[in-house]
C-alpha positions in Angstrom: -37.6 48.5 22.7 -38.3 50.8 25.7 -35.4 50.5 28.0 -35.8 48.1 31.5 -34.4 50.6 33.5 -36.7 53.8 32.7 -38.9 54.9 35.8 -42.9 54.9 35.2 -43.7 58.4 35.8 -47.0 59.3 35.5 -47.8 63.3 36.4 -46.8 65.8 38.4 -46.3 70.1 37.9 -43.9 71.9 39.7 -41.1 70.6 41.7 -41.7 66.8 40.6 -41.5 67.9 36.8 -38.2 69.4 37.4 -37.1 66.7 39.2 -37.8 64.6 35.7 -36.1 67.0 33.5 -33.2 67.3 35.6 -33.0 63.1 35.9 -33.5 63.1 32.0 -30.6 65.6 31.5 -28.4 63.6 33.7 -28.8 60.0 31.9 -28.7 61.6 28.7 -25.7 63.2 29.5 -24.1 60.2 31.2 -25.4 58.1 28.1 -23.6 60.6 25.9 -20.4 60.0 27.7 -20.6 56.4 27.7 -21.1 56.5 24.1 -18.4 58.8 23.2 -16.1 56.7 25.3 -17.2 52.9 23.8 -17.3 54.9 20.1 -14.4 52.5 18.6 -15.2 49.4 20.2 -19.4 49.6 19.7 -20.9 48.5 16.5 -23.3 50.7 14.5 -26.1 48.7 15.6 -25.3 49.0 19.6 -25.3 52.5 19.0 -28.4 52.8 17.3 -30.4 51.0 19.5 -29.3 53.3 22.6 -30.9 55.8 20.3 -33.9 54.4 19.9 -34.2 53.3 23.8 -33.7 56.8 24.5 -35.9 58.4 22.3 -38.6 55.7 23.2 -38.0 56.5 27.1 -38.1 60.1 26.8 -41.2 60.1 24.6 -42.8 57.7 27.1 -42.5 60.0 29.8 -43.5 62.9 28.2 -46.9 61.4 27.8 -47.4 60.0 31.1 -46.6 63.6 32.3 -49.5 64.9 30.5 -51.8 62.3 31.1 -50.9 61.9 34.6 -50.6 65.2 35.5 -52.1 66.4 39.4 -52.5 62.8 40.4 -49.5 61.7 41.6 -49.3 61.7 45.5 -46.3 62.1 47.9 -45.3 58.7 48.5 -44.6 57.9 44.9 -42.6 61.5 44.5 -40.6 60.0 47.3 -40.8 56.7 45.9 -39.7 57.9 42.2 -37.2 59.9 44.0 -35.8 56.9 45.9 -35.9 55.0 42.2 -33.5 57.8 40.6 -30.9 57.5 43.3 -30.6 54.0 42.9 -30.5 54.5 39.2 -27.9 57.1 39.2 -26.1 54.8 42.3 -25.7 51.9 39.9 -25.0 54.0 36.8 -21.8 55.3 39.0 -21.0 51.6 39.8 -21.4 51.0 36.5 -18.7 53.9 35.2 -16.4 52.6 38.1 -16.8 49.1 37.1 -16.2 49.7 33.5 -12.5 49.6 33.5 -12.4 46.3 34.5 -13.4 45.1 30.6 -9.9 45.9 28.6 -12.3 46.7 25.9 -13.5 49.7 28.3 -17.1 48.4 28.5 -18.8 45.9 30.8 -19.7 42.5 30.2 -23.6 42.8 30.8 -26.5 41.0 29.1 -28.7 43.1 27.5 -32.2 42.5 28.5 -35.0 43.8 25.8 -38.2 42.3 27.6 -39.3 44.6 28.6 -39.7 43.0 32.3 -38.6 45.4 34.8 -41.3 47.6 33.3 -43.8 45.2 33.9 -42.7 43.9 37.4 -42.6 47.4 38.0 -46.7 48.2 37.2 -47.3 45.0 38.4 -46.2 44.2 42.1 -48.6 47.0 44.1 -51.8 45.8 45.9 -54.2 46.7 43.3 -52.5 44.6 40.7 -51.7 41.8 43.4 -55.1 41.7 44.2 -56.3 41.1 40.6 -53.7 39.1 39.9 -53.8 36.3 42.7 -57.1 34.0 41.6 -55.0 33.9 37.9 -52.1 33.3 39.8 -53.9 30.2 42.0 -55.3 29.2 39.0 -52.1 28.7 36.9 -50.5 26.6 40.4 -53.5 24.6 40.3 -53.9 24.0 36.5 -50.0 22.8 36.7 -50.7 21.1 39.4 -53.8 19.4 38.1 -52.0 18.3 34.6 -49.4 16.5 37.0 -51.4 14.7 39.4 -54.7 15.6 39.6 -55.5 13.6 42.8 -53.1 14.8 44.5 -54.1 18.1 44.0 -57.6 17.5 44.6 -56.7 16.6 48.1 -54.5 19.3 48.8 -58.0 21.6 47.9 -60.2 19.4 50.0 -58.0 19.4 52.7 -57.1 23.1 53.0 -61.3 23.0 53.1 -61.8 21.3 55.5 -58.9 22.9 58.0 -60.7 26.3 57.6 -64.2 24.4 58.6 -62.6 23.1 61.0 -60.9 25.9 62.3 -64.0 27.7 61.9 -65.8 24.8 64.6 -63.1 25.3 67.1 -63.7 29.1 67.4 -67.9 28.0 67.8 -66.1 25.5 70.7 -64.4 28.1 72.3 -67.4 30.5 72.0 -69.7 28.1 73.6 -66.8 26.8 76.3 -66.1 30.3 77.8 -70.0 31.1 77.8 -70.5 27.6 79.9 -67.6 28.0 82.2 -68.4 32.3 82.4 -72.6 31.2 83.4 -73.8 31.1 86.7 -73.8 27.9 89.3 -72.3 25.4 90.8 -68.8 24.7 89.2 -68.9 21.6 88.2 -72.2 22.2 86.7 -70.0 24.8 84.4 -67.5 21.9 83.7 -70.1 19.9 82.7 -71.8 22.2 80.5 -68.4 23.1 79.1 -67.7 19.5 78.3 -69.0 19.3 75.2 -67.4 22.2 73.5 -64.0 21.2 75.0 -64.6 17.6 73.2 -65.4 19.5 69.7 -62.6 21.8 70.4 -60.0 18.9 70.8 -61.3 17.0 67.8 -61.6 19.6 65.7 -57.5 20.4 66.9 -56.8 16.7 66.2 -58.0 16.5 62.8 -56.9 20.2 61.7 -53.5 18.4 62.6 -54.0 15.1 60.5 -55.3 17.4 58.1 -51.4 19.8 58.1 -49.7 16.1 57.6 -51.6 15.0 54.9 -51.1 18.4 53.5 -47.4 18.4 53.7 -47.3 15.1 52.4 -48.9 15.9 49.4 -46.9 19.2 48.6 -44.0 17.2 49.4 -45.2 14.9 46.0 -46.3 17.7 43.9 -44.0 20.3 44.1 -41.1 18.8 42.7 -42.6 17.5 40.3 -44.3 20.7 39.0 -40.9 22.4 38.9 -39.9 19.2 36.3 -42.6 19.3 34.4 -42.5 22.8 33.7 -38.6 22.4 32.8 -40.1 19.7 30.4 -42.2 22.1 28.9 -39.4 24.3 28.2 -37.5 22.0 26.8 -40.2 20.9 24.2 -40.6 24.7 23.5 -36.9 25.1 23.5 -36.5 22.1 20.6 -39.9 22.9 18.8 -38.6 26.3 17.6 -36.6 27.3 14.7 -32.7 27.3 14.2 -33.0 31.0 13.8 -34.9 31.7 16.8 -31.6 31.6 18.5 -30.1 34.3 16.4 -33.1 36.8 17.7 -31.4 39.5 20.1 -32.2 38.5 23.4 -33.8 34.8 22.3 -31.3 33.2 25.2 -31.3 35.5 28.0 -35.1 35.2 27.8 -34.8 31.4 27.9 -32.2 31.4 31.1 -35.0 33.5 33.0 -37.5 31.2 31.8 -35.3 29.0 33.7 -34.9 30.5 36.9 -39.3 30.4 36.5 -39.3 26.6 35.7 -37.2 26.0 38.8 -39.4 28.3 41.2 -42.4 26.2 40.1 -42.3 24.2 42.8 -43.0 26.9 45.2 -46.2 27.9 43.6 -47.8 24.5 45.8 -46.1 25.7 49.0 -47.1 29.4 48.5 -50.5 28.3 47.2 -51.4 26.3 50.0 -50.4 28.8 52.5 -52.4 30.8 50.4 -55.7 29.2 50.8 -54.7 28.3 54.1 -54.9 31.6 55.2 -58.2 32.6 52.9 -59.7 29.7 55.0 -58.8 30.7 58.2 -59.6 34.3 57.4 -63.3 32.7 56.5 -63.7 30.9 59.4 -62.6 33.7 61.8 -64.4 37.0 59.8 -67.6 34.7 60.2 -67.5 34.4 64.2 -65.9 38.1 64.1 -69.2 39.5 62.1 -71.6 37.2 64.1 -70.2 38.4 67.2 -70.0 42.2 65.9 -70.3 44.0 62.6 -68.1 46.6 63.3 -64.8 44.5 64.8 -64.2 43.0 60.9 -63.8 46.3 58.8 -62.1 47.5 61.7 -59.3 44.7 61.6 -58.8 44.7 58.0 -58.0 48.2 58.7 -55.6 47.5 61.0 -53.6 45.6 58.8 -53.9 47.4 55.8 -50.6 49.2 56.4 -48.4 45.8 56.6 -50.3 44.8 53.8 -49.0 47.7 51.9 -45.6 47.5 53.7 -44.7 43.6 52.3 -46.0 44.1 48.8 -43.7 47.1 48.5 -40.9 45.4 50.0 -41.3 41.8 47.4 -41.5 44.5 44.7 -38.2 45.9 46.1 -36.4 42.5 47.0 -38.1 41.3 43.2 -36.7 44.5 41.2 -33.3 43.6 42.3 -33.2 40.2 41.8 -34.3 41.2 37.9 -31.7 43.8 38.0 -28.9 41.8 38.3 -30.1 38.9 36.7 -27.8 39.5 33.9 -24.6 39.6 36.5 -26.4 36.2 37.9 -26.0 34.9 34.2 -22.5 36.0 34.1 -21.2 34.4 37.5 -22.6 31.1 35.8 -20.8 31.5 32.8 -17.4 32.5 34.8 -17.7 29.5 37.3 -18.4 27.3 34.2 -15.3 28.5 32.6 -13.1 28.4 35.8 -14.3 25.2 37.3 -14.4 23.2 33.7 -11.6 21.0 33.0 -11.2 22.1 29.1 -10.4 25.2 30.2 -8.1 24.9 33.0 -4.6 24.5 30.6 -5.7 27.6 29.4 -6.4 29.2 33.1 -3.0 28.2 34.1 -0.9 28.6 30.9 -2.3 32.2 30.4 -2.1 33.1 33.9 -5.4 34.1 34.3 -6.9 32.7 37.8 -6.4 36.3 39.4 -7.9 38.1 36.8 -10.8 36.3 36.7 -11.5 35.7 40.2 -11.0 39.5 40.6 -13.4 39.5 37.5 -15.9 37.5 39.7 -15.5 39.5 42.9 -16.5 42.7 41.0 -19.5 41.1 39.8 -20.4 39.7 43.1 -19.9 42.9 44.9 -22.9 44.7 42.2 -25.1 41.7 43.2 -24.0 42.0 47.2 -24.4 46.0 46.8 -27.9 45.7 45.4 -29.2 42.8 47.9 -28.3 44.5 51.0 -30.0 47.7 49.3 -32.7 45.7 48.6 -32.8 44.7 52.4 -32.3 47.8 53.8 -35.5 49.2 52.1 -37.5 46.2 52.5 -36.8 46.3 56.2 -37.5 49.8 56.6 -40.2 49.2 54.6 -41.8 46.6 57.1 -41.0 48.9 60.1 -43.0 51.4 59.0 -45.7 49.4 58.0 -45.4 47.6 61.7 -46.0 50.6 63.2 -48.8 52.0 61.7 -50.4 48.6 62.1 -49.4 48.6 65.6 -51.1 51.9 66.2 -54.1 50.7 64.5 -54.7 47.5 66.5 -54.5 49.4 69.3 -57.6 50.9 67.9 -59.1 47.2 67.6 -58.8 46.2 70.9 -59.9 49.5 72.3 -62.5 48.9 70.4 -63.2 45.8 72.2 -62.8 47.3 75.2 -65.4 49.7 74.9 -68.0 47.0 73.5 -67.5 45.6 76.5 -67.8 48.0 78.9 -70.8 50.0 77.2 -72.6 46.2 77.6 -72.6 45.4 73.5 -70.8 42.6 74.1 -70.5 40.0 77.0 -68.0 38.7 78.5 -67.8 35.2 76.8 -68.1 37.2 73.6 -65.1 39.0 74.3 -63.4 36.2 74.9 -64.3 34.5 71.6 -63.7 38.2 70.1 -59.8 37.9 71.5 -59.6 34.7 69.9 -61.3 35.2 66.7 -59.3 38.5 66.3 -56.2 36.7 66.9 -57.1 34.5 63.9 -58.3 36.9 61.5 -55.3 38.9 62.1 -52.7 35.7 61.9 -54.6 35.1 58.5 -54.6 38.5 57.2 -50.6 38.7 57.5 -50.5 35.1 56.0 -52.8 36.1 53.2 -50.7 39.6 52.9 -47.4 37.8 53.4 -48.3 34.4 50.9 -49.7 36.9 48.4 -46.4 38.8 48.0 -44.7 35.3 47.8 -46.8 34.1 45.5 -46.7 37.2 43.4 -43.3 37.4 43.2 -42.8 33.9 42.0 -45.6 34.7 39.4 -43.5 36.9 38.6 -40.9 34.5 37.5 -43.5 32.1 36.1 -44.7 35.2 33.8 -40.9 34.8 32.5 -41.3 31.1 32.4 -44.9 30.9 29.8 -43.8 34.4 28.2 -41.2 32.3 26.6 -43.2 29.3 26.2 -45.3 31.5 24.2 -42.2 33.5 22.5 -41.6 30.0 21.7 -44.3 29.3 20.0 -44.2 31.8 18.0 -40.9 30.7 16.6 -41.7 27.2 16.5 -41.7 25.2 12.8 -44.8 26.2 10.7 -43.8 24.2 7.5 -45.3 21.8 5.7 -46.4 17.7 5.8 -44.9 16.8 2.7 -42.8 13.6 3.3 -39.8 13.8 1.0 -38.0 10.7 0.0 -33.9 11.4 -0.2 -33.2 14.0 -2.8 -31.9 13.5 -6.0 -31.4 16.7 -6.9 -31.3 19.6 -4.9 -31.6 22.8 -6.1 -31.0 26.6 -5.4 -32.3 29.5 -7.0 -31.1 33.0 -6.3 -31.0 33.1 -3.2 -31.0 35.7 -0.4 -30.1 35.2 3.3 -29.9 38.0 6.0 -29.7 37.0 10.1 -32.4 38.6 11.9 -31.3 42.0 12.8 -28.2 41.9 10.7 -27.2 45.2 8.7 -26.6 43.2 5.5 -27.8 39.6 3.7 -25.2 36.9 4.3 -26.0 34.9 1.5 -26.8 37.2 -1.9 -27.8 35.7 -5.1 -26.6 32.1 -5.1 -27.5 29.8 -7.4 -26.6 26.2 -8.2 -27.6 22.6 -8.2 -26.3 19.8 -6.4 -27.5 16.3 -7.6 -27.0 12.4 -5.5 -23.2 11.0 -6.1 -21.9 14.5 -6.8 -19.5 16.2 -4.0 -19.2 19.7 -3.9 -16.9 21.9 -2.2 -17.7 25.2 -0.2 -14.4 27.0 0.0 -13.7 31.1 1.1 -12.3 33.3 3.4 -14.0 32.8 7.1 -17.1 34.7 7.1 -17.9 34.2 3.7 -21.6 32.3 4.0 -20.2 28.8 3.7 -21.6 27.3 6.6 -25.1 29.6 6.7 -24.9 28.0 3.0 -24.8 24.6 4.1 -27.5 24.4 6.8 -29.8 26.4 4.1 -29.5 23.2 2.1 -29.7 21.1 5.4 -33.4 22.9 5.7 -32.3 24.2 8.9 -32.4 27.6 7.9 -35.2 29.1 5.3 -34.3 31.8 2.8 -35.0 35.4 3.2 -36.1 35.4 -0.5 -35.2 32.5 -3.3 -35.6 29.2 -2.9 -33.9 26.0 -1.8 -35.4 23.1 -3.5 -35.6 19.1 -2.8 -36.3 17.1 -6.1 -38.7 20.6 -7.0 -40.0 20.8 -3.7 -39.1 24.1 -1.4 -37.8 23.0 2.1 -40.5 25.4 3.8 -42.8 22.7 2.2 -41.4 19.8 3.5 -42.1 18.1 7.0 -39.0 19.1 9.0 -38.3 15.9 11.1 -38.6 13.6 7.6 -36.5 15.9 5.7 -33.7 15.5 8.3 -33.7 12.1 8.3 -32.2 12.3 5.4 -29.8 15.0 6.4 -26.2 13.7 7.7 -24.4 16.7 9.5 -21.0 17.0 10.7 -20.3 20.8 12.1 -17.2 22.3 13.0 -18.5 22.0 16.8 -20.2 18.7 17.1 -21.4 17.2 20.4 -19.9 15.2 23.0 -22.5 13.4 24.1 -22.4 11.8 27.4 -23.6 8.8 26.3 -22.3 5.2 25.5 -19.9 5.1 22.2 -23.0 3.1 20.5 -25.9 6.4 21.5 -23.1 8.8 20.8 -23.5 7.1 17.4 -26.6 6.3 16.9 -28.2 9.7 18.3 -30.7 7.3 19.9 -31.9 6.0 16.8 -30.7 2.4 16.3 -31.0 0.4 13.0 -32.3 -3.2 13.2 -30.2 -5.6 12.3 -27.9 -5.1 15.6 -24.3 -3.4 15.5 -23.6 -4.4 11.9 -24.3 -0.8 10.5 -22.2 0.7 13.3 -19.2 -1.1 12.7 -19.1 -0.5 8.6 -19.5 3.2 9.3 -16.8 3.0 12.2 -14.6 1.5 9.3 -15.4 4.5 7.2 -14.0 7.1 9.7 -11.5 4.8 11.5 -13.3 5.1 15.0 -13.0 1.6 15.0 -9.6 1.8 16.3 -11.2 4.0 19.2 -13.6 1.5 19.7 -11.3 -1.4 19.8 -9.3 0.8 22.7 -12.3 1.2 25.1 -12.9 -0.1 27.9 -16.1 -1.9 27.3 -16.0 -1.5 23.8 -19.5 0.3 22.3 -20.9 0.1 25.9 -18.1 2.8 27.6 -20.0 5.6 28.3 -17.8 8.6 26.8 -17.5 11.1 29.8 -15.0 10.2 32.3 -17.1 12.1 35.3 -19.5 9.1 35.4 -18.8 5.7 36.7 -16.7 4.1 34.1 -16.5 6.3 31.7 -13.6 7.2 29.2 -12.2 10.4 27.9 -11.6 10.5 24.3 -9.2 12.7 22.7 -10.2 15.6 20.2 -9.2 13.8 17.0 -11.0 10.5 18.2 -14.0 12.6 19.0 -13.5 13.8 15.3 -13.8 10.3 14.1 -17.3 9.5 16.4 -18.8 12.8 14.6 -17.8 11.1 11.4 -19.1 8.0 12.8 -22.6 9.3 13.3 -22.9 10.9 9.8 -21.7 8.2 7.9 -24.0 5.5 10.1 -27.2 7.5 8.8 -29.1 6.7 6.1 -29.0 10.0 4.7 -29.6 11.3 1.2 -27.4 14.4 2.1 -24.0 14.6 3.9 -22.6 18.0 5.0 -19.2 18.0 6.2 -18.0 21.0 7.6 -14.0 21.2 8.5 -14.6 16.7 9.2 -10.9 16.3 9.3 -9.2 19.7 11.2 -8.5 17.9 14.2 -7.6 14.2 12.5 -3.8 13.4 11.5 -2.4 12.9 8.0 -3.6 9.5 8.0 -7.0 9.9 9.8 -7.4 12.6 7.0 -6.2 10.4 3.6 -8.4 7.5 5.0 -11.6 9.7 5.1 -11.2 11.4 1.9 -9.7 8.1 0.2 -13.1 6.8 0.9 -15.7 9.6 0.4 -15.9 9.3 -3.4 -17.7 5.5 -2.0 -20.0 7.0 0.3 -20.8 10.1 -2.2 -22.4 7.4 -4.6 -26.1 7.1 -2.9 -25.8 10.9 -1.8 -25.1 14.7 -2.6 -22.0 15.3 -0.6 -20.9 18.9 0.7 -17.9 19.5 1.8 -16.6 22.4 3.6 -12.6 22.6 4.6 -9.8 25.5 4.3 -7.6 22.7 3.2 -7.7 23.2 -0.2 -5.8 19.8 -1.5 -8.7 18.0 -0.4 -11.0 19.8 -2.5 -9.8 18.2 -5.2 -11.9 15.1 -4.8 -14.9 17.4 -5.1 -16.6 17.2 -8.7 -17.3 20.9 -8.4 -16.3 23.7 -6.0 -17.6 27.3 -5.4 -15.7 29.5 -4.1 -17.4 32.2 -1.9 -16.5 35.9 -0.7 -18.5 38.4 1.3 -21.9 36.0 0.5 -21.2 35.5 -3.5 -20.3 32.5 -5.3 -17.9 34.6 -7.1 -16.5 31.4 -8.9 -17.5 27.7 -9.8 -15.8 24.7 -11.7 -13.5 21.5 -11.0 -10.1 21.9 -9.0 -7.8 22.2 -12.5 -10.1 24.6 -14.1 -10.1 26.9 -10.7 -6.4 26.1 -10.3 -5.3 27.2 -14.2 -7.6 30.6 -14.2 -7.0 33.7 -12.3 -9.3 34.2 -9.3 -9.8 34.1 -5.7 -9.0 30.6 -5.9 -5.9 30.5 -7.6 -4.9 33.2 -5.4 -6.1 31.2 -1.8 -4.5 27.5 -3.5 -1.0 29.6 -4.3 -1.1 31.3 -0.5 -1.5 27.6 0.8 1.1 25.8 -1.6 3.7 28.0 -0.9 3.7 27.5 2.8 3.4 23.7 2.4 5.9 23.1 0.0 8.3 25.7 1.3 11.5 24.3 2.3 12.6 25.2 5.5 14.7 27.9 7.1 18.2 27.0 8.3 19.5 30.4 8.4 18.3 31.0 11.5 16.4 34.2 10.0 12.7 34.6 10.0 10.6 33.6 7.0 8.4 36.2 6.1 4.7 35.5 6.5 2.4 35.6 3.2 0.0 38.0 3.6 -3.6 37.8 1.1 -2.7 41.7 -0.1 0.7 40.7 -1.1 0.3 37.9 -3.9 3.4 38.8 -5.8 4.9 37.2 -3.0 3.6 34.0 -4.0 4.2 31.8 -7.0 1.6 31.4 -9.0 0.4 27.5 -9.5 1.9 26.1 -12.8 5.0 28.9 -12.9 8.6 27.6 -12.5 10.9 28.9 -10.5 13.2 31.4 -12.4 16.1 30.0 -11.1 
């Protein structure tokens, strides 16, 4: 992946070649520094991909150079000039800014899109001009799917204002040649009445014609911006489970945000758009009936500002995308401070300074780089004021001498002064709405580049309709996260058939959890296979093989919902509340339901209008609640009871050997005493099933096991200090420490 921040340099000998090398030698030397610095706290991988971006960059350049060489002019020397300062500017901040991360790098999203090199080719006039009818087309298509009427009249009526406007300048034309003639005047006036008429009308309906507009834009664009959020979200849950392990799957998703919520301004920009095209019609029409020579002349003229405002959108644009990934952070810090499950934390920890100190840094990069960003854009727009300036002047002198050389008469000159004054009006609205409207294609790029990354990961499987499994079966299998430098899961094998339980049990890290959700069919093996009654789950349709799935993860939802949706996920049996209440008896949340306020109808967030808190162990009991109230042929519980009590816990596993007989039960939980209600367990390490059997059999032979059970029953049944001195901790290297299960005590 080509790095986001590499310039696009495309020739130059001499001086400008130098200036390249020089640039190269200076990031590559800062790079090297960077990485020698970060050496203990990067991973391999981190490392390696520098190298690659790197070697990518450098060989990049090296071929533009050759291909471009000769045809680069001075303003993009300067321009590529301006680009390294800025680079090297916020590589500085950067180095400054890294000792605020203890770790002695900074907390920055890496962005492998590849989008700032694309904004970068894209946002000129060439491109803008190519780009715009797709650009219109996408607002309109949006816009159409929505409310086709709607946008229909916006169409019609942006139409009919440049006829119109178009009229009015014929009105004018034939007013000031009336009132200009020779005679008597009231004979003028008289003559001149007509046009006025047409000229008032045609004022009076362009201005019915603005309200109608606005009332329409006012209707549509909202309501693009949510349908193109809905969009996302269909994309966002069509796509795999493992789509969100792909580096750089979520930041591409938050800027396909930022695109869904600029939507809206597509009808705005649009129809100032077309506005302007219209009125450029209308105007270049009278201007070329009146003269030939005034139109190429004007367009001209503002040429310069044309070139001045796309260069400054690209400018503002490049550092909005440059600091997107501070953006992201300032959300994820004003989350964390402002959020009330944090805020013990915040105080007890004493951390309110360091992290609004954390934030201030942050905002200062994104304050540094707007007022940049400003400063070019504005001297940017000077320049380009000027030079149009200079060239208008040529316009009207142009005028000038049409008139005076008898080309042109009088009431055509006055027609001229208007018509110019609307071509010109229209040319900076069409230059002006074109870099708007670019630069929020820009962000809609982001927004259907991920609808189509999306896509890509979404669920190819099969239609097969399983019924619940009887047996479920797994055959050697291999499981490796994408970009991971080795397989999670290597060579597991087993089967798991309805009314067994079986228990998942290892040090953290070991595959347990990747294990269960391969079963679930939310994840597909590498290689192997994971089986339903002889079917693979690649072959199955996804949403009727979860049906049958019951989950309960270590971090389960809290919905903001009423206890009953919290329960039924939406999905509510027939029959009424019956089901809900035998499944709140199986995890005891029908004590918690008994205790709120409105009973299954109390919504369970206390920000909304009579809601209710719950605590984390009751919350523990509603995830419980929602596994056991599904129909499912397969129940995964991963860690159910860490946050429950002693009796919360005995009453869940007291009753699971019930529930486990019309379905294959896994059970994952460091607790090893309740693993013995499991009819087999496998203990995992490092992505092996290095051992399988029932509780005594595990217990009585030597093995990871027997080792982990000893490390827990010593700390539980240890009796406890009153010496005052420190009992020393049991460490997993030192099992001699540790009595073995089954071996007496000596003394």
């Amino acid at each position: 992946m080509a790095s986001m921040w590499r310039r696009a340099a495309r020739g130059g000998r001499g001086g400008a070649a130098r200036e390249d090398r020089r640039s190269r030698e200076e990031k590559g030397i800062e790079e090297r520094g960077r990485e020698e610095r970060g050496t203990d706290e990067q991973g391999r991988e981190e490392q390696d991909a520098k190298k690659r971006d790197r070697e990518e960059q450098d060989a990049e350049k090296r071929g533009r150079e050759k291909q471009g060489a000769g045809k680069r002019g001075r303003k993009e020397q300067d321009a590529e000039k301006r680009d390294r300062r800025e680079q090297i500017a916020q590589r500085q901040s950067r180095e400054d800014d890294g000792a605020e991360a203890q770790s002695g790098e900074e907390l920055r999203f890496v962005d492998r899109t590849g989008s700032r090199e694309r904004a970068i080719r894209q946002i000129r006039l060439l491109d803008m001009a190519r780009r715009l009818p797709q650009l219109v087309r996408r607002s309109v298509a949006l816009a159409w799917s929505i409310d086709p009427w709607a946008a229909l009249g916006l169409l019609v009526c942006q139409a009919l204002s440049g006829a119109l406007q178009a009229l009015g300048l014929v009105a004018v034309s034939g007013t000031l040649a009336a009132l200009l003639s020779d005679g008597d005047i009231y004979r003028r006036l008289l003559s001149a009445w007509p046009s006025l008429a047409l000229l008032g009308g045609a004022a009076g309906v362009r201005a019915l014609l603005g309200i109608t507009v606005t009332w329409l834009a006012g209707r549509l664009g909202p309501q693009m911006s949510r349908e193109a959020e809905r969009r996302l979200l269909q994309a966002v849950t069509g796509v795999e489970l493992a789509a969100y392990d792909a580096p750089g799957f979520n930041h591409r998703k938050e800027a396909a945000d930022r695109g869904a919520e600029v939507a809206q301004d597509l009808v705005s920009e649009g129809q100032d758009l077309i506005a302007s095209l219209a009125s450029l019609i209308a105007g270049a029409g009278v201007l070329t009936a009146l003269h030939p020579m005034l139109l190429p002349l004007l367009a001209l003229a503002s040429f310069p500002q044309a070139v001045a405002q796309i260069s400054a959108a690209r400018v503002r644009y490049l550092a909005r995308l440059r600091s997107s990934g501070d953006h992201r952070m300032l959300s994820i810090l004003r989350w964390h401070v402002c959020d009330r499950y944090a805020a013990d934390q915040i105080r007890a920890g004493t951390m309110s300074d360091f992290l609004v100190d954390r934030y201030r840094r942050i905002t200062g990069r994104i304050n540094d780089a707007d007022r940049r960003a400003a400063d070019t854009g504005a001297w940017m727009s000077l320049v380009g004021a000027l030079c149009g300036g200079v060239a208008s002047a040529a316009v009207w002198a142009a005028v000038v001498w049409l008139l005076a050389t008898g080309r042109m008469s009088v009431g055509h000159a006055g027609t001229a002064v208007f018509a110019l004054g609307t071509v010109g009006t229209a040319l900076r609205g069409l230059v002006t709405g074109g870099a708007r409207i670019m630069r929020t294609g820009l962000y809609m790029d982001d927004w259907s580049d991920f609808l189509k990354e999306a896509g890509g990961f979404g669920m190819r499987r099969g239609a097969i309709v399983p019924a619940a499994p009887r047996e479920i079966a797994v055959r050697d299998l291999v499981f490796r996260y994408e970009e991971a430098a080795q397989d999670t899961l290597r060579g597991v094998s087993f089967t798991l058939r309805r009314g067994e339980i079986i228990a998942l049990v290892g040090y953290n890290g070991s595959g347990k959890t990747t294990l269960a959700k391969l079963l679930s069919g939310l994840y597909l093996p590498t290689t192997g296979s994971v089986t339903w009654d002889g079917v693979r789950t690649g072959d199955l349709d996804p949403g009727a093989m979860w049906s049958h799935v019951a989950l309960v993860p270590q971090d389960y939802a809290h919905w903001p919902l009423t206890a009953r949706e919290n329960i039924t996920l939406g999905q509510p049996a027939p029959g009424g509340d019956a089901r809900i209440h035998t499944a709140c008896a199986a995890s005891g949340a029908d004590e918690v339901v008994t205790e709120l306020r409105s009973g299954l109808d109390t919504v369970l967030a206390r920000d909304w209008l009579g809601g209710q808190e719950l605590s984390g162990g009751q919350w523990q009991r509603i995830a419980l609640t929602r596994a056991f109230y599904r129909p499912a042929g397969l129940l995964v519980l991963d860690e159910p009871t860490a946050a429950l009590d002693p009796l919360g816990e005995h009453r869940i596993f007291a009753g699971l050997r019930r529930l486990a007989e019309t379905r294959a039960v896994v059970l994952i939980t460091h607790r090893l005493t309740n693993v013995a209600v499991a009819d087999r367990i496998l203990v995992m390490d490092k992505g092996f099933v290095v051992q399988q059997g029932t509780f005594p059999e595990l217990v009585a032979r030597d093995g990871l096991f027997r080792d982990l059970w000893a490390y827990q029953h010593a700390r539980e049944t240890a009796a406890p200090d009153t010496t005052g001195t420190q009992v020393p901790a049991i460490a997993p290297g030192v099992p001699s420490q540790v009595p073995r299960a089954g071996e007496q005590d000596a003394s």
